[in-house]
C-alpha positions as CSV (number, residue, x, y, z in Angstrom):
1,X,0.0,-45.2,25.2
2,X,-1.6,-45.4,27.1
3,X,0.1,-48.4,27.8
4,X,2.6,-50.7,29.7
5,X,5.7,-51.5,27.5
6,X,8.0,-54.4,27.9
7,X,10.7,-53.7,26.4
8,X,12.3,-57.6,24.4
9,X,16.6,-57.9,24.6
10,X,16.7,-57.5,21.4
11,X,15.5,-53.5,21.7
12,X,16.7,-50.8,23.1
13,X,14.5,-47.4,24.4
14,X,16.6,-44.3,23.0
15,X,14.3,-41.9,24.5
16,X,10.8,-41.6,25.7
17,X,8.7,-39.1,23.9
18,X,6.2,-36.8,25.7
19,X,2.8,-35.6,23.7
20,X,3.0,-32.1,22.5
21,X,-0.4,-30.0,23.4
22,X,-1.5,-28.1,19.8
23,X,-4.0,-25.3,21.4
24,X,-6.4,-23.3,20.0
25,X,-5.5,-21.0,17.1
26,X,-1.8,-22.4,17.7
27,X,0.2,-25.2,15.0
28,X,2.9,-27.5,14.9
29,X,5.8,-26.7,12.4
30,X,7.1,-30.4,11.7
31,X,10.1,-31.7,9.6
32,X,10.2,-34.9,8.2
33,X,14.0,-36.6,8.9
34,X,13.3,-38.8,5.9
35,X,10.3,-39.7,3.4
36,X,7.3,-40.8,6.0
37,X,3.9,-40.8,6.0
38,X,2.0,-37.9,8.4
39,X,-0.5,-38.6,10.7
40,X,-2.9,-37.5,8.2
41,X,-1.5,-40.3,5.4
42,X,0.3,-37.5,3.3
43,X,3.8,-38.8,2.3
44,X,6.1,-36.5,3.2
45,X,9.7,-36.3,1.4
46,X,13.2,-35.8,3.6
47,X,13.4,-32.3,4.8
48,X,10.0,-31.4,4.1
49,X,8.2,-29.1,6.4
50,X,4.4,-28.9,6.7
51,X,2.1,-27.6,10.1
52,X,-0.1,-29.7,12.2
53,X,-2.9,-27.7,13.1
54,X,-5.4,-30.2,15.1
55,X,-5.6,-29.3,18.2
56,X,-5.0,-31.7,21.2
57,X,-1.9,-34.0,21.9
58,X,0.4,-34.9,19.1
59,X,3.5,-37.1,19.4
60,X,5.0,-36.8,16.2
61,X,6.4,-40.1,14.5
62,X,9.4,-41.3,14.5
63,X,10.5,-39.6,11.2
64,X,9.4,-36.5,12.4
65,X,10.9,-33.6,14.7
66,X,9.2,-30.2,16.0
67,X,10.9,-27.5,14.3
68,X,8.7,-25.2,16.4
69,X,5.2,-24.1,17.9
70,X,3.9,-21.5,15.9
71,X,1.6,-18.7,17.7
72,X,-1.1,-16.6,15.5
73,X,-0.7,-13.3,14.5
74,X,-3.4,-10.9,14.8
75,X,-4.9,-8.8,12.8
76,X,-7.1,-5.6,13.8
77,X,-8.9,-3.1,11.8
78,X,-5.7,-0.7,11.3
79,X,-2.9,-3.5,10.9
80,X,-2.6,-6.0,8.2
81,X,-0.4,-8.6,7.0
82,X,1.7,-8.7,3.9
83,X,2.6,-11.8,2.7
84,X,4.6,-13.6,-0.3
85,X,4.9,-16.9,-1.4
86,X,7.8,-19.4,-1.5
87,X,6.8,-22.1,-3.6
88,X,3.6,-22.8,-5.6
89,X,0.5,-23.9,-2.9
90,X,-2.8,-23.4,-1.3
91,X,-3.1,-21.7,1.3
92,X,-5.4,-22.3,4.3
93,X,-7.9,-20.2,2.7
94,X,-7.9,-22.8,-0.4
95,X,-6.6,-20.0,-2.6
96,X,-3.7,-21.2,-4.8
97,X,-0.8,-19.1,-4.6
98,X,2.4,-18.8,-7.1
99,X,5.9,-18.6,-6.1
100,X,6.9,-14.9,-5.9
101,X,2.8,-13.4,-5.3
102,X,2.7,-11.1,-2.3
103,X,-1.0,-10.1,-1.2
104,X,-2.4,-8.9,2.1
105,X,-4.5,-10.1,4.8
106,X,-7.0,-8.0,6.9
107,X,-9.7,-8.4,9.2
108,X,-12.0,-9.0,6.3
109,X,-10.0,-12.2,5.9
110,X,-9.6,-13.6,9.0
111,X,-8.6,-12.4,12.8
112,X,-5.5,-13.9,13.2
113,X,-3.2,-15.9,11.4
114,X,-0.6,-18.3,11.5
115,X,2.6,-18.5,9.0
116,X,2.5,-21.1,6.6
117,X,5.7,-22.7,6.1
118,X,5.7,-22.0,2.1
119,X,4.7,-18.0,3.2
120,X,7.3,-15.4,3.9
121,X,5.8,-12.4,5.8
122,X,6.8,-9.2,4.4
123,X,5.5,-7.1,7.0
124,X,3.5,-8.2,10.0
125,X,2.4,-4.8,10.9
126,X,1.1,-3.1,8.1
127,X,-0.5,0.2,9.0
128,X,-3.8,1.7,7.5
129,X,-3.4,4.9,5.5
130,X,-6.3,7.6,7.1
131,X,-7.3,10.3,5.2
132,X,-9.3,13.3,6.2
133,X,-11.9,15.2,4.2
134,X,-9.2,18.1,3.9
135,X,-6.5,15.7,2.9
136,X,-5.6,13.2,-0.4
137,X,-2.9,11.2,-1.8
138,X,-1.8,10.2,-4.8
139,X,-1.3,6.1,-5.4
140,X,1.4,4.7,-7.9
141,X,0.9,1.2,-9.3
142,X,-2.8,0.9,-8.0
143,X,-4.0,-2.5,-8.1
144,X,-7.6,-2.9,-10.3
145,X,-11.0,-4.5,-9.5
146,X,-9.4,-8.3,-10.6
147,X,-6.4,-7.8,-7.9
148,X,-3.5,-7.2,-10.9
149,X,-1.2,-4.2,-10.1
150,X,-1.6,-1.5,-12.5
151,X,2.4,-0.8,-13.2
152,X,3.0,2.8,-13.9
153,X,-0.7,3.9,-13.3
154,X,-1.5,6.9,-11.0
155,X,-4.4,6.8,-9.2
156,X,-6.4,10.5,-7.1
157,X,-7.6,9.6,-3.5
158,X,-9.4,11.2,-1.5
159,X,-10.7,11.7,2.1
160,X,-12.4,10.7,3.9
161,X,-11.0,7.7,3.6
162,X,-9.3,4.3,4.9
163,X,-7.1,1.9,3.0
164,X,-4.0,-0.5,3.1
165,X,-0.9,0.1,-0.1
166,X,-1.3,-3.0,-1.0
167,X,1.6,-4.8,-2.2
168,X,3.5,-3.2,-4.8
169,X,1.6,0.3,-4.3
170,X,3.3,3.1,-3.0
171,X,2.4,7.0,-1.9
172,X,3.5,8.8,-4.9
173,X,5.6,12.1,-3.8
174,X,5.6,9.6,0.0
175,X,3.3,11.4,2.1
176,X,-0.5,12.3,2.1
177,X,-1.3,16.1,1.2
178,X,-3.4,18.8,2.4
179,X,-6.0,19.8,-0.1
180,X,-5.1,23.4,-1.4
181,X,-7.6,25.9,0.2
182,X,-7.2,29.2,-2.2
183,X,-8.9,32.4,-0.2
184,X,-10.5,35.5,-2.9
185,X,-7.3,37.1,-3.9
186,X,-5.1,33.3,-4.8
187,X,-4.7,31.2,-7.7
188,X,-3.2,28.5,-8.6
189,X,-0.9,28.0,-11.9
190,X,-1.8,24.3,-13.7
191,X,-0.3,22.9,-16.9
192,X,-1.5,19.8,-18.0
193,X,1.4,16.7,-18.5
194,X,-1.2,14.8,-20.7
195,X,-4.7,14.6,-22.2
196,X,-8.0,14.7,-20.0
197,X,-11.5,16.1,-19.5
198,X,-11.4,19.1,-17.0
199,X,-14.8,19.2,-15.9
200,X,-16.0,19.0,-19.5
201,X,-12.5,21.5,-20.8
202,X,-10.6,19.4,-23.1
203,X,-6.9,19.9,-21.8
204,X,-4.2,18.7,-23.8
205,X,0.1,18.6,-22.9
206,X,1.6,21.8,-22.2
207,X,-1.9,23.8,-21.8
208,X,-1.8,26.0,-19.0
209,X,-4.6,27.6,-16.8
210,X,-5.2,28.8,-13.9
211,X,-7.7,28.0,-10.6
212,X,-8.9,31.2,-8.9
213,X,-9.8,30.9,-5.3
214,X,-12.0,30.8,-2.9
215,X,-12.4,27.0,-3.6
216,X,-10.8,24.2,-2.5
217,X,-8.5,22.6,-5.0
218,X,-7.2,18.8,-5.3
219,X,-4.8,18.3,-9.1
220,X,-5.9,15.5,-11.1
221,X,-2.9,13.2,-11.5
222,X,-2.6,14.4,-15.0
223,X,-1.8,18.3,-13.9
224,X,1.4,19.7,-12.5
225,X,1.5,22.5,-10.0
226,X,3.2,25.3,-11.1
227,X,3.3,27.5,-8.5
228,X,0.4,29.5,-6.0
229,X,0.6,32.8,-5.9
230,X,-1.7,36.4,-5.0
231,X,-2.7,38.9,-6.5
232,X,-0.7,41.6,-6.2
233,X,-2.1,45.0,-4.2
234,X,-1.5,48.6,-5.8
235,X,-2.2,51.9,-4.2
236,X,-3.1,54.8,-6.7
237,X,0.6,55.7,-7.3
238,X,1.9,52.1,-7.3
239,X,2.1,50.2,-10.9
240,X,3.7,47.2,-12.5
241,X,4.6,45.8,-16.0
242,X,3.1,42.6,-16.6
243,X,4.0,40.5,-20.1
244,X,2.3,38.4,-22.0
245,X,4.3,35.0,-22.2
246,X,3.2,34.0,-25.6
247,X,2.2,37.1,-27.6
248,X,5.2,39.6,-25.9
249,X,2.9,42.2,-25.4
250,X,3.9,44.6,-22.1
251,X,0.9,46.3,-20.4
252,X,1.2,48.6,-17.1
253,X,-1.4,48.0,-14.3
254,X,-1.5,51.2,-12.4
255,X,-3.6,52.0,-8.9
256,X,-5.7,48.4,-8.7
257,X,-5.0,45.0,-7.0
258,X,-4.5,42.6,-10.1
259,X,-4.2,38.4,-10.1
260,X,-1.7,37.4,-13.3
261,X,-3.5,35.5,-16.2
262,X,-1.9,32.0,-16.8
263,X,0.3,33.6,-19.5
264,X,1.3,36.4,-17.6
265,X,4.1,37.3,-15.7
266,X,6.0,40.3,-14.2
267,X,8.1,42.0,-16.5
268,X,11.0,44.3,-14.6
269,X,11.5,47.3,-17.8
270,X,15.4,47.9,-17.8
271,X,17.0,51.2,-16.1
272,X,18.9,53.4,-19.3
């Protein structure tokens, strides 16, 4: 239409078909029930699926059936949208995608968005990580400046600070951590798991140090936490044995509050 339709005897009406109304930031998800050609002239193969995103009235051809009316998902500042791909295509941003690649979509992309049929959404609700200046996280697989996911890589983060795991990238440990606030009389035992510059020390595997508070304390990603600890209060008539790890040596601390060296530890002298 519009138009008035006399039917000839030798046809017969099976149905009459009513336009569809595309609206604003809405689509058309259309099957082809054999090889046709779209409105827009594309040939389209049996089974094929593809979206019609004009807006307006659409009566689809006679090849053709509404597999659905697909709404837009919106995206705000703190939710984004993972996505992977089906099939090799471009996508409605003109970005060609290969079969398998997952990758995100914020607000810097767009503010809503509607499923392609050769997307699979992973995760329509993907929530921002926050971080605090008294807070940091550790990254595993971190993606680099060209996109590529760094496999194995650790990467330091910290607050204050706002970011989406991008796909493939996941907390290490699974949470976000407090930075360590050490007061006068704590320390924290270190020892390095491989090579790096500590604030212009060369470390290398298996040193150990310690970080003597008060100072606030994030570990590199190459450095394992031993264990935090005090130091240790004596009165006058109070003492304690403490050993040297690597030369043996026993000394007694007598009558004076005493924080053990990164070598050191308590040393219990047996009862005869």
């Amino acid at each position: 239409g519009p138009a008035t339709y006399m039917p000839r005897v030798e046809v017969r009406v099976k149905d009459t078909v009513k336009a569809t109304i595309v609206q604003a930031g809405t689509a058309l998800r259309l099957r082809a029930r054999q090889e046709t050609t779209d409105s827009a002239g594309n040939t389209r193969q049996a089974g094929e699926e593809w979206l019609m995103r004009k807006t307006g009235a659409y009566i689809p051809g006679v090849h053709e059936e509404i597999v659905a009316t697909m709404k837009p998902m919106v995206l705000t500042d703190y939710i984004a949208i993972h996505l992977r791909a089906l099939r090799n295509f471009t996508d409605d941003k003109g970005v060609q995608r290969r079969a398998g690649q997952e990758w995100l979509l914020t607000t810097q992309d767009c503010d809503t968005h509607i499923q392609d049929v050769h997307e699979e959404v992973v995760n329509r609700e993907l929530n921002i990580q926050v971080l605090n200046s008294s807070q940091y996280c550790v990254v595993q697989n971190p993606w680099d400046d060209q996109g590529k996911p760094r496999m194995g890589r650790l990467e330091l983060r910290r607050g204050e600070t706002a970011f989406f795991l991008r796909p493939g990238e996941t907390l290490f440990g699974g949470s976000i951590l407090d930075v360590m606030v050490l007061e006068a009389d704590e320390a924290v035992l270190l020892r390095a798991k491989q090579s790096f510059q500590d604030n212009g020390t060369r470390r290398t595997p298996g040193d150990r140090w310690t970080v003597v508070g008060p100072c606030e304390y994030v570990p590199p990603v190459e450095v394992e936490v031993i264990r935090r600890y005090r130091a240790i209060p004596l009165d006058e008539t109070e003492g304690i044995y403490v050993r040297n790890i690597k030369s043996g040596a026993i000394e007694m601390v007598i009558g004076r509050t005493y924080l053990l060296g990164p070598d050191e530890e308590l040393w219990e002298k047996p009862l005869s």
